[in-house]
N, C-alpha and C positions, 0 to 999 in steps of 0.2 A: 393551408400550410400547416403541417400537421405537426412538423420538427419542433415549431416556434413553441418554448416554453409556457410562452402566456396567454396561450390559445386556450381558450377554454376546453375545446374536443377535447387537446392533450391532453389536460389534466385529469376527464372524464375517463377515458383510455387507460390514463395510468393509472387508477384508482379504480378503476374496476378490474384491471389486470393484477394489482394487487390483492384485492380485496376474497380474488379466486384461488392465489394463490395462500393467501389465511384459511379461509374457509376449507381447502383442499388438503391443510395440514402440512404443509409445507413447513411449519414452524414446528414442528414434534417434540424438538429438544431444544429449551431455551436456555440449559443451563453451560455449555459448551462454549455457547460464544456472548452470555454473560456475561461469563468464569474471565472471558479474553478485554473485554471491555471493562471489568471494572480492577481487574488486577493488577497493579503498579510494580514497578521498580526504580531502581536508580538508572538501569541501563534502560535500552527499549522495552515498552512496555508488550505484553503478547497482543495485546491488539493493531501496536506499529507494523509488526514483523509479520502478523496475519496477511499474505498476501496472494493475487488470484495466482493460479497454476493452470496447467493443459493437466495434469491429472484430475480434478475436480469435474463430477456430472455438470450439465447443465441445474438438476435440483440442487445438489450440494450448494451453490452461487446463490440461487434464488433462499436459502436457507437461509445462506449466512447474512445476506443483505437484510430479510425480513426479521431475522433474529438480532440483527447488529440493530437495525430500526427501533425495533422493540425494547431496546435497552441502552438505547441511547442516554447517553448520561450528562451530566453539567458540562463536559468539555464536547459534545460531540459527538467523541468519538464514535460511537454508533453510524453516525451520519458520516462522517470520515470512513468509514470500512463499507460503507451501502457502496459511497460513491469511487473508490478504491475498486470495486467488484464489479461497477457499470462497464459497458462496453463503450470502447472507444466515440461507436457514433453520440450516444447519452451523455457520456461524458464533455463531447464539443458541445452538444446543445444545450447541456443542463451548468457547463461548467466557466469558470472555476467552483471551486472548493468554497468560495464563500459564498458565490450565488447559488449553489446547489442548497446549501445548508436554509440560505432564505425561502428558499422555493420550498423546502420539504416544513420548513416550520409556520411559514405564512400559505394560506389558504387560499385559494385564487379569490379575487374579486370579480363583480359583477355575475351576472343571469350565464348559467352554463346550458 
């Protein structure tokens, strides 16, 4: 069962799916959607209002999620914009919002 979050494959999968799209440079420009994460206001902040579009490549997505990851800050929201940009089926397997955030900051356990 490969959906199930806490399958070890998955994790492998998704970490090595990741780790290709690092490597590949996917991340080019960290400062764009730093800039979006760590910059406040009173109203919505530009990382609230960062939201996915049909104009955006497929790279553009995989950017912003790796870049939002990357710079994930005390509230988040990095992790809030990754999982805001997943697609619907990751988002039912990976979600809510607060198990997503467990899953990306806890490590799987046991023998992968």
């Amino acid at each position: 069962m490969l959906s199930n979050p806490f399958n070890p494959q998955f994790f492998r999968i998704f970490a090595t799916a990741l780790l290709i799209l690092i490597v590949a440079g996917c991340s080019s420009s960290l400062a764009e959607t730093s800039q979006l994460i760590t910059s406040g206001s009173q109203s919505a902040s530009p990382a609230e209002t960062l939201q996915p579009s049909p104009d955006l490549s497929p790279q553009d997505v995989v950017r912003i999620q790796v870049e939002a990851l990357q710079n994930n800050d005390g509230d988040d929201k990095g992790i809030e914009i990754a999982f805001r940009f997943a697609s619907p089926t990751n988002r039912q397997a990976t979600g809510p919002l607060n198990r997503f955030t467990y899953l990306v900051k806890n490590p799987p356990t046991g023998r992968c």
